[in-house]
C-alpha positions as CSV (number, residue, x, y, z in Angstrom):
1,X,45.4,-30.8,-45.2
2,X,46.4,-26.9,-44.5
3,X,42.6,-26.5,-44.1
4,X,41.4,-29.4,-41.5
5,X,44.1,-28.2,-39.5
6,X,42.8,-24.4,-39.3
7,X,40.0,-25.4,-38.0
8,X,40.2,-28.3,-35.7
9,X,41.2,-25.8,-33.0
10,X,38.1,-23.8,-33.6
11,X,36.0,-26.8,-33.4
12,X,37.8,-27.8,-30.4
13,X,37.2,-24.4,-28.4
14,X,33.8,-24.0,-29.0
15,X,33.2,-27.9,-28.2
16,X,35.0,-26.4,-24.8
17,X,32.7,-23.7,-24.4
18,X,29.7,-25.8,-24.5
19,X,30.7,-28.2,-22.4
20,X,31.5,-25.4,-20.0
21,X,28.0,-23.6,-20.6
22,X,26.5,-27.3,-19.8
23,X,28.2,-28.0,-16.6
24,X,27.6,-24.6,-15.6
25,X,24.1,-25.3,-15.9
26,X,23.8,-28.6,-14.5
27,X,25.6,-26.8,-11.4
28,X,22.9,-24.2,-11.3
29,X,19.8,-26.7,-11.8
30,X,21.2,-29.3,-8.8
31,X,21.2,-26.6,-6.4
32,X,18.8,-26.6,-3.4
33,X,18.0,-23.2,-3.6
34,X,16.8,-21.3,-6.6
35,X,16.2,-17.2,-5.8
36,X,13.6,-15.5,-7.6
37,X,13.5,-11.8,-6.9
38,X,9.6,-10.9,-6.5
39,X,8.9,-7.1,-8.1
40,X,7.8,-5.7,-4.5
41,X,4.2,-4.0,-4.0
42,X,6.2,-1.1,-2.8
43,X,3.6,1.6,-1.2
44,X,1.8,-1.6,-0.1
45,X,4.8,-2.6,2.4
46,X,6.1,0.7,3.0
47,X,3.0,1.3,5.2
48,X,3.4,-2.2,6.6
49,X,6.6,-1.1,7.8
50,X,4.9,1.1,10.6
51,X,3.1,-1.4,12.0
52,X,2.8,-1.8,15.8
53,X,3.3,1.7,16.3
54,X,0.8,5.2,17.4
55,X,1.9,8.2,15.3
56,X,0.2,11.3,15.3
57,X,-1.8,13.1,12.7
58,X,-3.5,16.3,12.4
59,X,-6.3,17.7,10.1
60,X,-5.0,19.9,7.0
61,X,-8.2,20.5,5.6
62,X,-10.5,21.8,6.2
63,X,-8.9,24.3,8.4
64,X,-9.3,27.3,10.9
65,X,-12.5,27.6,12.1
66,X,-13.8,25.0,10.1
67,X,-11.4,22.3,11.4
68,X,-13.1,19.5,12.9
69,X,-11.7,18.4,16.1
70,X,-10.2,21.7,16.8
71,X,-8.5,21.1,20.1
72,X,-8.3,17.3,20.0
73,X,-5.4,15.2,19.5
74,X,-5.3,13.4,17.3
75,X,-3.1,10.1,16.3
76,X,-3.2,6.7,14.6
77,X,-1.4,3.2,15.1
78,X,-0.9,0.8,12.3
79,X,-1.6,-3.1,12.5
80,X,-1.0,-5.8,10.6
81,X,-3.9,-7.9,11.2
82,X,-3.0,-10.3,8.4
83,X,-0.7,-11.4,5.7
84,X,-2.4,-8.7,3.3
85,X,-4.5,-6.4,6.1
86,X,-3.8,-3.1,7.9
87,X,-6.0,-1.6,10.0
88,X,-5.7,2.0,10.7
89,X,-7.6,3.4,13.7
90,X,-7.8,7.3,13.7
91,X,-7.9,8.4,17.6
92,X,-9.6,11.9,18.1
93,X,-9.5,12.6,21.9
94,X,-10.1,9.0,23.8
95,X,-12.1,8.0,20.8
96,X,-11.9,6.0,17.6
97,X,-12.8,8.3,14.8
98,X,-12.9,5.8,12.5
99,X,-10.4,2.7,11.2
100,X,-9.2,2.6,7.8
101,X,-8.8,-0.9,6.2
102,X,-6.4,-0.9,4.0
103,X,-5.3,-4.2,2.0
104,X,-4.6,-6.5,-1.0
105,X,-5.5,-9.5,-2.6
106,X,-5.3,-11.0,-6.5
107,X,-7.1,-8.0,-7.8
108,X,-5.4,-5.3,-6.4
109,X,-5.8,-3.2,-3.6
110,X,-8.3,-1.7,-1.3
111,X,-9.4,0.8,1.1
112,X,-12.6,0.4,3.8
113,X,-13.8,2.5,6.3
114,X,-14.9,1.3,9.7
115,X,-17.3,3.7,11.4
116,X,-18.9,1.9,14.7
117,X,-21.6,4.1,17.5
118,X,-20.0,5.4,20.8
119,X,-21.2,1.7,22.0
120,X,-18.5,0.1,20.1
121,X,-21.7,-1.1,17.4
122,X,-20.7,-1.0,13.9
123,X,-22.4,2.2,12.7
124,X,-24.8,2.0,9.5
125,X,-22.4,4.1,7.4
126,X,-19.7,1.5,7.9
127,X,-17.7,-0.6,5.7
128,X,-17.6,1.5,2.2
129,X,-14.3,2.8,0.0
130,X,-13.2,1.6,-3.0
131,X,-10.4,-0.3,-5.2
132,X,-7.2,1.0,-6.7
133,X,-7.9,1.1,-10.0
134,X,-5.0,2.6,-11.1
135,X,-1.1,0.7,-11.8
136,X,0.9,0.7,-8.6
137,X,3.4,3.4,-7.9
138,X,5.4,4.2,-4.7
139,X,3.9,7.4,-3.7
140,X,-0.1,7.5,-4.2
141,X,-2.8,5.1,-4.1
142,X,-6.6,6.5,-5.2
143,X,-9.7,4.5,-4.6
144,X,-12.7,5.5,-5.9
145,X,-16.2,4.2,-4.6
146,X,-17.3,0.2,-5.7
147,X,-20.7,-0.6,-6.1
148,X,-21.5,-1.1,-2.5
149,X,-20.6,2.6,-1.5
150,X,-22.2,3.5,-4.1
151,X,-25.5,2.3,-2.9
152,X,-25.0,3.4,0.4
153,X,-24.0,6.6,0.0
154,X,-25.9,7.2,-2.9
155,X,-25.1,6.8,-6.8
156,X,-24.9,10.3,-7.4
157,X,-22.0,10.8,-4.8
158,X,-18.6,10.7,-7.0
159,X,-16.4,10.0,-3.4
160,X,-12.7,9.0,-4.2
161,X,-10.3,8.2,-0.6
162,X,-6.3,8.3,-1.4
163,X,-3.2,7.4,0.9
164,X,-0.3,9.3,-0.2
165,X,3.2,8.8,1.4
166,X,5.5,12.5,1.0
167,X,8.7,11.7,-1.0
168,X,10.6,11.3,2.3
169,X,8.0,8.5,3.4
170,X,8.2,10.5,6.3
171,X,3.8,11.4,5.9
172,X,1.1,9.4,5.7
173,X,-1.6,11.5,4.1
174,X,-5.4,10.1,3.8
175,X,-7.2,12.6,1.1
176,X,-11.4,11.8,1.0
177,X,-13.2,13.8,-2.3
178,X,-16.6,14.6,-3.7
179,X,-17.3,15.5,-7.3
180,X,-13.7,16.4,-7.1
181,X,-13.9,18.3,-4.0
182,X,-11.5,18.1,-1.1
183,X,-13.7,17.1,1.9
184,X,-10.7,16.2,4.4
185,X,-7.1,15.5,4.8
186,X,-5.2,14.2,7.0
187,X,-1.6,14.1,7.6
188,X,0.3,11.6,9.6
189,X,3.8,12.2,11.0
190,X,6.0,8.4,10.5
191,X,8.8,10.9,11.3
192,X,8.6,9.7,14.6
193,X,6.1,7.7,16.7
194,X,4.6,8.1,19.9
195,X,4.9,6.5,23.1
């Protein structure tokens, strides 16, 4: 008898804490709003963050005397033209350099470059870059060249393009290579933008 009266009152608490644990859940499923915290595509919205705004930029490499532009200013304004689209226009002077497009879909991301003819014509270098073929991280993107660029530019042309955002987030940097060679950089100031 000693015995079934130990542990009845075990029984009986964890019956309890069932019973808790169930309505607990029942409360949690009838809610009308269920949160799900989505991993965020950090360097991705980070830049998206500057939209609507002209910063300005200047060339890093090559330098000195071998600076293109020397004398220009130079800037950039970021827009959102779409849920997963920037478009990054690089102003030299009164002109449009060219516009980076940079964006995402299932796959991954991407980088394109716009290049059009002082008529506003889409030039016929136009429209190459590359996917990210690399994980995610906060601070670097690289895109070496697809297939396309490839044939436009020639297969034997090993051209990577990278956006790189300084630890502060406070620079932009666009980075193009080939074979491994620094061709250009360019750094843009989100420290402040212009007006």
């Amino acid at each position: 008898m000693d015995l079934l009266y130990t542990t009845r009152p075990a029984f009986l608490g964890l019956r309890i804490f069932y019973i808790c644990l169930l309505s607990s859940l029942i409360l949690i499923s009838c809610s009308n709003k269920i949160y799900i915290k989505k991993k965020p595509d950090t360097f991705y919205e980070t830049v998206e963050q500057f939209s609507g705004k002209k910063y300005p930029g200047n060339i890093v490499f090559p330098a000195g005397e071998e600076a293109p532009f020397r004398g220009e200013p130079l800037w950039v304004e970021v827009n959102k033209t779409s849920r997963n689209r920037l478009e990054i226009p690089v102003h030299v002077g009164n002109n449009i350099y060219r516009t980076l497009i940079f964006g995402k879909d299932k796959n991954g991301y991407w980088l394109q470059h716009e290049n059009k003819r002082p008529d506003g014509a889409q030039a016929e270098i136009s429209m190459y870059g590359g996917r990210n073929e690399e994980e995610t991280n906060n601070y670097v993107m690289v895109f070496p060249a697809d297939g396309y660029t490839k044939q436009l530019l020639g297969a034997a042309r090993n051209s990577t393009w990278s956006l790189g955002l300084s630890s502060d987030k406070h620079t932009l940097s666009y980075i193009a290579e080939d074979d491994g060679r620094l061709v250009l950089q360019i750094d843009i100031d989100l420290a402040e933008a212009l007006q």
